[in-house]
Residue, then its C-alpha position, 0 to 999 in steps of 0.5 A: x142537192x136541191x131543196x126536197x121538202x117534204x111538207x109546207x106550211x103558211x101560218x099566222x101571226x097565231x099559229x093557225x095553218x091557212x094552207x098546207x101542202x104535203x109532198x112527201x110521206x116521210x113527215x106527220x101530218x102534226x109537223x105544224x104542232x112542233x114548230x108551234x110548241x117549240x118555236x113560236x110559242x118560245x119567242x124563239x122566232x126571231x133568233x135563226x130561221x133554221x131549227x132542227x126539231x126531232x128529226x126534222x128540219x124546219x126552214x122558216x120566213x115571215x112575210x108580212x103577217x104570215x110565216x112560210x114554213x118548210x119542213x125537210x127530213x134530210x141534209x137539203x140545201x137552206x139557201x135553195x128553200x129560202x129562194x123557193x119561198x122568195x120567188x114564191x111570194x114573188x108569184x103569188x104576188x104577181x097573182x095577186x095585184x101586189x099583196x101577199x097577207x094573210x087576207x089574200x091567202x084566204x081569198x085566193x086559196x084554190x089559186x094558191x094551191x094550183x100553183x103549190x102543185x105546179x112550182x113544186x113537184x115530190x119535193x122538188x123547186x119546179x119554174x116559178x116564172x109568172x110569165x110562164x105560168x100565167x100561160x096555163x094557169x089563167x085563173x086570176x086572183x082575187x085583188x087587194x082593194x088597196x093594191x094599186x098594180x096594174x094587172x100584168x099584160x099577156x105574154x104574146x107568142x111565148x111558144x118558146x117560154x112554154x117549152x122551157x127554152x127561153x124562160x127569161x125573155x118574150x118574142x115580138x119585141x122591137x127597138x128603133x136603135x139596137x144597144x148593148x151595154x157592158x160594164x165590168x165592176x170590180x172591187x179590190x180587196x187588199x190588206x197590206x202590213x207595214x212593211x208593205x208586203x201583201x197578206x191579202x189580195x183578191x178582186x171580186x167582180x161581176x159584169x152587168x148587162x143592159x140590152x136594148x135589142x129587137x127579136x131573139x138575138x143569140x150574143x157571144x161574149x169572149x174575155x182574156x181568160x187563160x182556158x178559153x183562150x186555150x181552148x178557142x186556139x185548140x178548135x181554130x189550130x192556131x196559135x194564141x195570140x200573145x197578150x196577158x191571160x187571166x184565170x178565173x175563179x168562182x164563177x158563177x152565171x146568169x140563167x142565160x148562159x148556155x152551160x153545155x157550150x160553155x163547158x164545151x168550148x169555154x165560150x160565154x153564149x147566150x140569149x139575154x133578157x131584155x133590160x138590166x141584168x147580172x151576166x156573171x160574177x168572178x174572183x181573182x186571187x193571182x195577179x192583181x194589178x193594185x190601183x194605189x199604193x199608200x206609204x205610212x210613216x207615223x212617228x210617236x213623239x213623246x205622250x203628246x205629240x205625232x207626225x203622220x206623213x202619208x204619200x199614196x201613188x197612183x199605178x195606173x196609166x197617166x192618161x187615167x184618173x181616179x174619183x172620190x179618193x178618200x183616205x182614212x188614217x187613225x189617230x188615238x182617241x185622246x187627240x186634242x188639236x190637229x194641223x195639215x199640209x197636202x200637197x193635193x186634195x183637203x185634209x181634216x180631223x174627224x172625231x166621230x171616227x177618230x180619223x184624219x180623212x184626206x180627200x181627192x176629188x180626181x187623182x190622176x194617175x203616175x202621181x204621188x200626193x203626200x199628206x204630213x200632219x202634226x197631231x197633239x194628244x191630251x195628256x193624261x195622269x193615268x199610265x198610257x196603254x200602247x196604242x194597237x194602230x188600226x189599219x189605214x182605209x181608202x176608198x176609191x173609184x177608177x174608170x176604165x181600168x181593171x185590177x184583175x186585167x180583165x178585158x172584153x175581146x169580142x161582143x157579137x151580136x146575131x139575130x136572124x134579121x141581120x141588123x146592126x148593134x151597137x156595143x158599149x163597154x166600160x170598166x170599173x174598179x172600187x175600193x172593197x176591203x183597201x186596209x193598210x197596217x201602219 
């Protein structure tokens, strides 16, 4: 459930209440006592910003020299209120000229309590979008002398922000050359045992937009996914057409994204902001395609000696390259003297981290370097500790190829005017959590 708060707080550094706000009768009005006797005036402050007292809950944050205090008497969500008070901040600011501390509460505190009544209603987190609320509360903020901000521009023509349709973007805007850029990013997270059979594998991705378009323009995006393609053959009375489909899991939207018609037909519709934004994000569990796979061989030759022979394959397409390879590969921290031979890329022995670390500025792909390395070892009076090998790292990137196998079929674009975009789209995938037991 969403946040319902039942009273809110802004405090100083002291303790003293500058403005409070109650939205709900279920908590006393001497809520603010507590939190000073049993949080603040016990330096417990800084431990957990959530607190439970009695039988309330209090959700705490401190902005410069102000805390912002939610007070809740039943199970609400902690992750919703602290990003109520972010956006919040993030309004008054915009108000403001830049500045939010207690010197700007104290100035702007008729304004501060407009805004309380309209962001949050009985409890509840309302639209806390400045660029909405600044077309009918027209009250500006008393500004910081120091703040250098230029005062924010009227929003021309914004019938449709006021209705709550389009929140996130304003009409009247106009480019010369229509864009849209696409990017797929994704991070592979793999831990492999020496045997080399997979004990984890997942790939978390996000797709990230940059749109540079004129007007309104209404943009449809369709992927490989299992359950759209079903769906989009179920509507058409068609057969799939045959390719590999992926299944998507976790996936989380921009506030753009038309849920009604994506529950619907499983398509990804949309209005989008203008500039750079987060579209959506993802995970896959099944049928990761692994960018690299690495062949540990390290041999313990007495107490003072290793062989370390290491080949790391490429699997992706061979007109394909990956960048900033970088693998790491532990010894013991008693290594004296260290020598190397690769077969591509440098080598060296890093103490700091106790770590051979190759790396390969571009590693094609279809190609398996190998690295061999002859490692001394100090020799000690003490009786030698088995050696736990912690696991080999990698860090890579690779263009143009997707460890999830997910791609983009289609990007319209529709705006009533009828002019002509140009959609670019790139794929990434980089190392997350790349370990590999040896």
């Amino acid at each position: 459930m969403p946040v319902a708060a039942s009273a809110i707080y802004f405090l100083n550094l002291r303790g003293d209440v500058l403005i409070n706000r109650l939205y709900r009768d279920d908590v006393g009005g001497n809520m603010v006592d507590a939190f000073r006797t049993h949080i603040m005036q016990t330096k417990e402050l800084g431990t957990c910003p959530v607190r439970q007292i009695g039988g309330c809950s209090f959700f705490y944050m401190r902005i410069s020299n102000v805390y912002i205090v939610i007070v809740v008497s039943s199970n609400a969500n902690v992750a919703c209120a602290f990003k109520f008070v972010v956006e919040a901040v993030a309004l008054f600011k915009s108000y403001f000229g830049g500045a939010f501390d207690e010197d700007a509460i104290r100035n702007n505190f008729v304004l501060i309590y407009e805004l309380l009544d309209e962001i949050m209603d009985f409890g509840y987190p309302q639209n806390l979008s400045p660029e909405i609320l600044k077309l009918y509360i027209t009250q500006e903020g008393v500004r910081s002398p120091f703040s250098s901000k230029p005062a924010d521009r009227p929003v021309p023509n914004a019938t449709l922000q006021v209705t709550g349709a389009v929140g996130w973007r304003r009409e009247g805007l106009v480019y010369k050359k229509n864009e849209v850029f696409l990017d797929i990013v994704e991070s592979v997270n793999l831990l492999m045992s020496s045997k080399g059979s997979v004990l984890r594998c997942d790939v978390t991705g996000k797709i990230l937009m940059k749109c540079f378009l004129s007007g309104m323009p209404d943009l449809k995006l369709g992927l490989n996914d299992k359950i759209g393609l079903e769906k989009e053959s179920q509507l058409k009375s068609r057969p799939t057409k045959s390719g590999k489909t992926i299944e998507l899991d976790d996936v989380t939207f921009h506030q753009c994204v038309n849920l009604t018609r994506f529950n619907s037909e499983k398509t990804v519709s949309f209005v989008p902001p203008d500039g750079e934004f987060e579209l959506m994000k993802y995970r896959i569990t099944e049928g990761v395609n692994l960018p690299f796979k690495v062949l540990p061989t390290i041999k313990e030759l007495g107490r003072t000696r290793m062989e370390v022979n290491v080949k790391v394959k490429s699997v992706f397409g061979a007109k394909m390259f990956a960048l900033g390879v970088v693998v790491k590969i532990p010894v013991p921290k008693q290594t004296a003297k260290t020598s190397f031979t690769v077969t591509s890329g440098r080598a060296k022995y890093n103490a700091a981290i106790d770590c051979l670390v190759w790396k390969i500025r571009k590693f094609p792909g279809q190609t398996e370097p190998t690295l061999s390395a002859e490692v001394e070892l100090i020799s000690t009076m003490a009786e030698k500790k088995s050696w736990t090998r912690p696991p080999i790292q990698m860090e890579f990137q690779v263009p143009m190829f997707t460890a999830s196998g997910l791609r983009v079929r289609f990007l319209k674009v529709w705006e009533k005017s009828g002019y002509n975009t140009v959609e670019w789209v790139r794929y990434i995938t980089k190392a997350g959590s790349y370990e590999i037991r040896c």
